[in-house]
PyMOL Python script that loads the backbone (N, CA, C, O; Angstrom):
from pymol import cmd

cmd.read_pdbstr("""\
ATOM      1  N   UNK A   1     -21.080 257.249 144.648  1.00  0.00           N
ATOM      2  CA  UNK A   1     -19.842 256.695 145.159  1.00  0.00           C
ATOM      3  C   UNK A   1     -18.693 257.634 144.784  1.00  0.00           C
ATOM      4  O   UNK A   1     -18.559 257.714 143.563  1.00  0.00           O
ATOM      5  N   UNK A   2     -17.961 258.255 145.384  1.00  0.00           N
ATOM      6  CA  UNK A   2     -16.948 258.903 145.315  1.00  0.00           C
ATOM      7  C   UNK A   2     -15.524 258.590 145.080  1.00  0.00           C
ATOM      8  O   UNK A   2     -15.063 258.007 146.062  1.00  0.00           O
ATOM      9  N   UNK A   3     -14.486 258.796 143.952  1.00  0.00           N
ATOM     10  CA  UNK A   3     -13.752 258.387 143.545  1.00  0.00           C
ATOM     11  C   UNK A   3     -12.606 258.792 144.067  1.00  0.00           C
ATOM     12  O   UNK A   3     -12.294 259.932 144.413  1.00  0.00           O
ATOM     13  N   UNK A   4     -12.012 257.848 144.109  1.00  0.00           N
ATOM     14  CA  UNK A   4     -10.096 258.136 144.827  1.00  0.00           C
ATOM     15  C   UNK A   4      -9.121 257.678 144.191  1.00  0.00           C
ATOM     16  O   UNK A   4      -8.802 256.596 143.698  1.00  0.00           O
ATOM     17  N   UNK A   5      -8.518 259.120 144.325  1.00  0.00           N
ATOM     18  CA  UNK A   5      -7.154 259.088 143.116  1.00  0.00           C
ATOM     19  C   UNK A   5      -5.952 258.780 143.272  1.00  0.00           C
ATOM     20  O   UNK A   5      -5.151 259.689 143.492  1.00  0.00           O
ATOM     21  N   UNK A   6      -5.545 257.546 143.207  1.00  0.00           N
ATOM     22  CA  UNK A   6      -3.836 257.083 143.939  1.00  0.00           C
ATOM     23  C   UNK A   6      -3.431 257.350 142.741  1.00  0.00           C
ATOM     24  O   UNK A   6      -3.233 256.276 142.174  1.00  0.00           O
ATOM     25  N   UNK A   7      -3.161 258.394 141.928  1.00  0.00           N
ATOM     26  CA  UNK A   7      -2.155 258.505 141.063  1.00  0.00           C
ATOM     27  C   UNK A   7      -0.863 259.275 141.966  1.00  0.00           C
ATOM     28  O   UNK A   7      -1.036 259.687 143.113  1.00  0.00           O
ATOM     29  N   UNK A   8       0.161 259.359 141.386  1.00  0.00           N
ATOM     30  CA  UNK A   8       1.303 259.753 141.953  1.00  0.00           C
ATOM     31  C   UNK A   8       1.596 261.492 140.688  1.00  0.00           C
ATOM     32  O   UNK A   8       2.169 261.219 139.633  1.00  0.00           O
ATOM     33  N   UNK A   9       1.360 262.412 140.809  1.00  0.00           N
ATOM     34  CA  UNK A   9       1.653 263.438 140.297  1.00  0.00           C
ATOM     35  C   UNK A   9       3.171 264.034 140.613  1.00  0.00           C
ATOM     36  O   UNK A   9       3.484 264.408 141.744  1.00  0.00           O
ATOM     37  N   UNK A  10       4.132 264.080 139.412  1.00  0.00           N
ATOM     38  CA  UNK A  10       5.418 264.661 139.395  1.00  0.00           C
ATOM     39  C   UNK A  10       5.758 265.112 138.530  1.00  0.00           C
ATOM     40  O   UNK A  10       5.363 264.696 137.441  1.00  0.00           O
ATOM     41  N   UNK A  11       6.679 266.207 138.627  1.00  0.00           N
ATOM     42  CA  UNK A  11       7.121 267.136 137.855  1.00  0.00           C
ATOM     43  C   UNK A  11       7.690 266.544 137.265  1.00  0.00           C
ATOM     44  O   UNK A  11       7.863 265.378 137.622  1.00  0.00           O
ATOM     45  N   UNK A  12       8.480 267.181 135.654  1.00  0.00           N
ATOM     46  CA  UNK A  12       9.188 266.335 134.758  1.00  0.00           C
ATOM     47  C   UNK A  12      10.777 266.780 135.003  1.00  0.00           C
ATOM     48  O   UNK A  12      11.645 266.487 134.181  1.00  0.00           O
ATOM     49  N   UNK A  13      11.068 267.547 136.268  1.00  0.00           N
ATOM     50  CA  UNK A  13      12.192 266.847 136.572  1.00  0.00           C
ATOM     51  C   UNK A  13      12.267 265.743 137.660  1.00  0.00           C
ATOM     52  O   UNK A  13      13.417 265.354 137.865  1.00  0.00           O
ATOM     53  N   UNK A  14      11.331 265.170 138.378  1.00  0.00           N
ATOM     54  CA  UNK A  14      11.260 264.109 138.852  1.00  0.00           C
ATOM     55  C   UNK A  14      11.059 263.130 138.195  1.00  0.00           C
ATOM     56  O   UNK A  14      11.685 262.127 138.539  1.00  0.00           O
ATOM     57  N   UNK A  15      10.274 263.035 137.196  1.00  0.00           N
ATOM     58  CA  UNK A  15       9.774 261.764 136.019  1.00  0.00           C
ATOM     59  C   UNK A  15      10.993 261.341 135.622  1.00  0.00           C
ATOM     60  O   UNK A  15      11.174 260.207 135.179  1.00  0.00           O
ATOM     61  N   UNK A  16      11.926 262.224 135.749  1.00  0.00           N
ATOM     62  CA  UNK A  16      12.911 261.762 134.418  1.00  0.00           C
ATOM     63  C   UNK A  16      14.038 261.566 135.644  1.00  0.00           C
ATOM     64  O   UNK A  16      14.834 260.747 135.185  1.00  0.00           O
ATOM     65  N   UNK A  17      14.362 261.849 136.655  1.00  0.00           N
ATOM     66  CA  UNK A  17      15.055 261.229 137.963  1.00  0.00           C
ATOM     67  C   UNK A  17      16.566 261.464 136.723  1.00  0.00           C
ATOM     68  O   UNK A  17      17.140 260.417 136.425  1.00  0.00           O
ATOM     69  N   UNK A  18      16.767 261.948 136.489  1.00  0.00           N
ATOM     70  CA  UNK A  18      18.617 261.853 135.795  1.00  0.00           C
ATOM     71  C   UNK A  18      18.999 263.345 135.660  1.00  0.00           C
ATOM     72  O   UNK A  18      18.269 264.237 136.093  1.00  0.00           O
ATOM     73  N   UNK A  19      19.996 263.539 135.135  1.00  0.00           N
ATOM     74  CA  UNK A  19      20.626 264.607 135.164  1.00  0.00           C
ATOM     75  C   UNK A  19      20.835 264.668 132.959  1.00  0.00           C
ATOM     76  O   UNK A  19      21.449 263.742 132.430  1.00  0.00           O
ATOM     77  N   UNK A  20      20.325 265.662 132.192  1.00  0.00           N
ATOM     78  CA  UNK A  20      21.200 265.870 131.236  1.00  0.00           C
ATOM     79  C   UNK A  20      22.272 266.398 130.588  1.00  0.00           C
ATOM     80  O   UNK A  20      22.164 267.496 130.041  1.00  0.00           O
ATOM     81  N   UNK A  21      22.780 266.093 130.577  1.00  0.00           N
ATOM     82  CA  UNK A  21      24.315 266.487 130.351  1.00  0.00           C
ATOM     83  C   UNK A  21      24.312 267.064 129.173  1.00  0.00           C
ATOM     84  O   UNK A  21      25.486 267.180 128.820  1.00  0.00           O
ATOM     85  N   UNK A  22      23.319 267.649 128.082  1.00  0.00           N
ATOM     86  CA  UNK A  22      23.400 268.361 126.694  1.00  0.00           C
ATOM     87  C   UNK A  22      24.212 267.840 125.861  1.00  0.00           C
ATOM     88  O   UNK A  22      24.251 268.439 124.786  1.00  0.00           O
ATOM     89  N   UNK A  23      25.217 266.491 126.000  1.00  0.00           N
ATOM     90  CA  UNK A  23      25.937 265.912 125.207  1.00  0.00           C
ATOM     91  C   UNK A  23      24.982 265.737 123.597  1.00  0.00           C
ATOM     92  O   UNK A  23      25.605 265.954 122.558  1.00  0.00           O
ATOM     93  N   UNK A  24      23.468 265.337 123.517  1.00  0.00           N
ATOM     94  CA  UNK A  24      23.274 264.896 122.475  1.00  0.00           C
ATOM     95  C   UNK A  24      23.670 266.118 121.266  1.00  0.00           C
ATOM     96  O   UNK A  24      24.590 265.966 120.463  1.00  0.00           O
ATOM     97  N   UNK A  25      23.116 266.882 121.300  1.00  0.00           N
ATOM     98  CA  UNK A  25      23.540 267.968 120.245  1.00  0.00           C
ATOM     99  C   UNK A  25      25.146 267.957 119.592  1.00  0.00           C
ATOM    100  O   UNK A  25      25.525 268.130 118.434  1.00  0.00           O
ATOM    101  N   UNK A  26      25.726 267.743 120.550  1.00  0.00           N
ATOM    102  CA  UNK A  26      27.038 267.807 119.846  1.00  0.00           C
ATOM    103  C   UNK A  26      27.165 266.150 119.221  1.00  0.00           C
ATOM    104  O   UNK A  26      27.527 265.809 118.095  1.00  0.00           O
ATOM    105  N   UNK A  27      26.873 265.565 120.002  1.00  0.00           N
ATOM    106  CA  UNK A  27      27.077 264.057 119.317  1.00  0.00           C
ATOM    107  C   UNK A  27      26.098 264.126 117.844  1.00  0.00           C
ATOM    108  O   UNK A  27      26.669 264.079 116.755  1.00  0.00           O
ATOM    109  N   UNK A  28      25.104 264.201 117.903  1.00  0.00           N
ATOM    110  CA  UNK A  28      24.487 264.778 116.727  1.00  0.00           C
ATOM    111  C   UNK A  28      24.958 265.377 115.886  1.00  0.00           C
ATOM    112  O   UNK A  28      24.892 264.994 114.717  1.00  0.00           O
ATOM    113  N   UNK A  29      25.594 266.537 116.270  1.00  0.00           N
ATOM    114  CA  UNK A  29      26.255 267.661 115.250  1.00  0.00           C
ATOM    115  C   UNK A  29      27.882 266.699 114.394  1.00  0.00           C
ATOM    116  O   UNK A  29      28.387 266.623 113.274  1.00  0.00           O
ATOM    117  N   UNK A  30      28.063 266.314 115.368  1.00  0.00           N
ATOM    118  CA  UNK A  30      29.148 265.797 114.842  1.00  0.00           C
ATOM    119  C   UNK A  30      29.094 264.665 113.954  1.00  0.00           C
ATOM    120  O   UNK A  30      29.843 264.325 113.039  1.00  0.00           O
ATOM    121  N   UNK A  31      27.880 264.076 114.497  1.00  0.00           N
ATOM    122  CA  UNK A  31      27.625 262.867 113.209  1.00  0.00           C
ATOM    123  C   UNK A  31      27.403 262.988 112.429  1.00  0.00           C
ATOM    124  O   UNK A  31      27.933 262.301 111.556  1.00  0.00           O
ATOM    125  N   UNK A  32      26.711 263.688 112.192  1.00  0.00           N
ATOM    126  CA  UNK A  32      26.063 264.559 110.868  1.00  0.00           C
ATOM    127  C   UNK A  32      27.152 264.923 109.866  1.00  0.00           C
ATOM    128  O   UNK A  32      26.943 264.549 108.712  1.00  0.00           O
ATOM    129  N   UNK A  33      28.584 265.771 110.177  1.00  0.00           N
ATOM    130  CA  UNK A  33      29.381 265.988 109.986  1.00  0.00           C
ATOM    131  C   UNK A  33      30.497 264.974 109.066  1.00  0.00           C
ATOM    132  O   UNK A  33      30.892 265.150 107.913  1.00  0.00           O
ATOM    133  N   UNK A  34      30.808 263.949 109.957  1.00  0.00           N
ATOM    134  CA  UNK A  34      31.057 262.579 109.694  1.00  0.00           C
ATOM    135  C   UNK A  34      30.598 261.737 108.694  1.00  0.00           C
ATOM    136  O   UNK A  34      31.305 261.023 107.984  1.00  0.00           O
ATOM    137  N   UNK A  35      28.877 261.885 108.645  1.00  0.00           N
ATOM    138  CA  UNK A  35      28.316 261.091 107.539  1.00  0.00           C
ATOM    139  C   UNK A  35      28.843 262.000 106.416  1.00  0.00           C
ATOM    140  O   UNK A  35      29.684 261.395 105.750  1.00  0.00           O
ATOM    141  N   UNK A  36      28.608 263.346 105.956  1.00  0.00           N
ATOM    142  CA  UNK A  36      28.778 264.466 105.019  1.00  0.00           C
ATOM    143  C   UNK A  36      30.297 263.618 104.668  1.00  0.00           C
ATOM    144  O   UNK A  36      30.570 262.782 103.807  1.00  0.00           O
ATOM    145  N   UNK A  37      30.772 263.988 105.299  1.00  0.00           N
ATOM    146  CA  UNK A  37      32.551 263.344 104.979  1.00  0.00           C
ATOM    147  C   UNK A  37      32.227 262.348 104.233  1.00  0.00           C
ATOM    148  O   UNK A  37      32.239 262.388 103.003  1.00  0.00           O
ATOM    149  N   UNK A  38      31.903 261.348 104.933  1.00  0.00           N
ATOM    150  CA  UNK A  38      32.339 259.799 104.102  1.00  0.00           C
ATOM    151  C   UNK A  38      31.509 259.808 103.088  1.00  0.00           C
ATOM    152  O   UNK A  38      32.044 259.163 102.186  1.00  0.00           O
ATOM    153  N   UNK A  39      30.074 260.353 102.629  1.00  0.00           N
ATOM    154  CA  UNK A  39      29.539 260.237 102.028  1.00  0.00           C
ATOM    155  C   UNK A  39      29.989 261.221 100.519  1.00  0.00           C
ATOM    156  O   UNK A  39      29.833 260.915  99.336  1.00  0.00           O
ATOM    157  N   UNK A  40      30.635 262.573 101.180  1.00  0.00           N
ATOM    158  CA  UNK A  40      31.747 262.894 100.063  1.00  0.00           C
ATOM    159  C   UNK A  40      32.705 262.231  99.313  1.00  0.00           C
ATOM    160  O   UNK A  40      32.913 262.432  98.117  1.00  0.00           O
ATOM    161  N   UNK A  41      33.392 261.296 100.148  1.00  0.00           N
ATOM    162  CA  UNK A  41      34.943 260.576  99.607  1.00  0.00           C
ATOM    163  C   UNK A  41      34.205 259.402  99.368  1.00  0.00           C
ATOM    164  O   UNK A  41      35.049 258.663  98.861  1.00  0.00           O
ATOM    165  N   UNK A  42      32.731 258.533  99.445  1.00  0.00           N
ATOM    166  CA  UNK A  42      32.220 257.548  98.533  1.00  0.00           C
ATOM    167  C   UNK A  42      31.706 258.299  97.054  1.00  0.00           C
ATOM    168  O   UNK A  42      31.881 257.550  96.092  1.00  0.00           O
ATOM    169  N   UNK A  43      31.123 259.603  96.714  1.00  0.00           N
ATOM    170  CA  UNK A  43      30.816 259.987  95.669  1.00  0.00           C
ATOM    171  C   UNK A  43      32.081 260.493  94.910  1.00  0.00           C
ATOM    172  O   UNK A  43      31.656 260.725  93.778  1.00  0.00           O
ATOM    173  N   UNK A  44      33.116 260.720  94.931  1.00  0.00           N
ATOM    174  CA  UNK A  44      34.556 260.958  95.200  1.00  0.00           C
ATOM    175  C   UNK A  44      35.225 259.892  93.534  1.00  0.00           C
ATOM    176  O   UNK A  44      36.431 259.794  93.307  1.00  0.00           O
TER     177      UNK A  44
END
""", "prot")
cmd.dss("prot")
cmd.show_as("cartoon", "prot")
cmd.util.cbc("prot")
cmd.orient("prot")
């Protein structure tokens, strides 16, 4: 019996259907930043 494949095969810029905007890194970077701060002026 011979098998049939209804899978749907797509690239992973189709999988992901959005656009990234590279925002996380900086939001990252900056949090990081932020915690360092406050976590300075609580040991302070």
């Amino acid at each position: 019996m011979a098998e049939h494949d209804d899978r749907t095969h797509l690239s992973a810029n189709e999988a992901r259907a959005g656009a990234t905007p590279h925002m996380t890194r900086y939001i990252l970077g900056i949090s990081i930043v932020l915690v360092i701060i406050v976590m300075a002026f609580i040991l302070l």
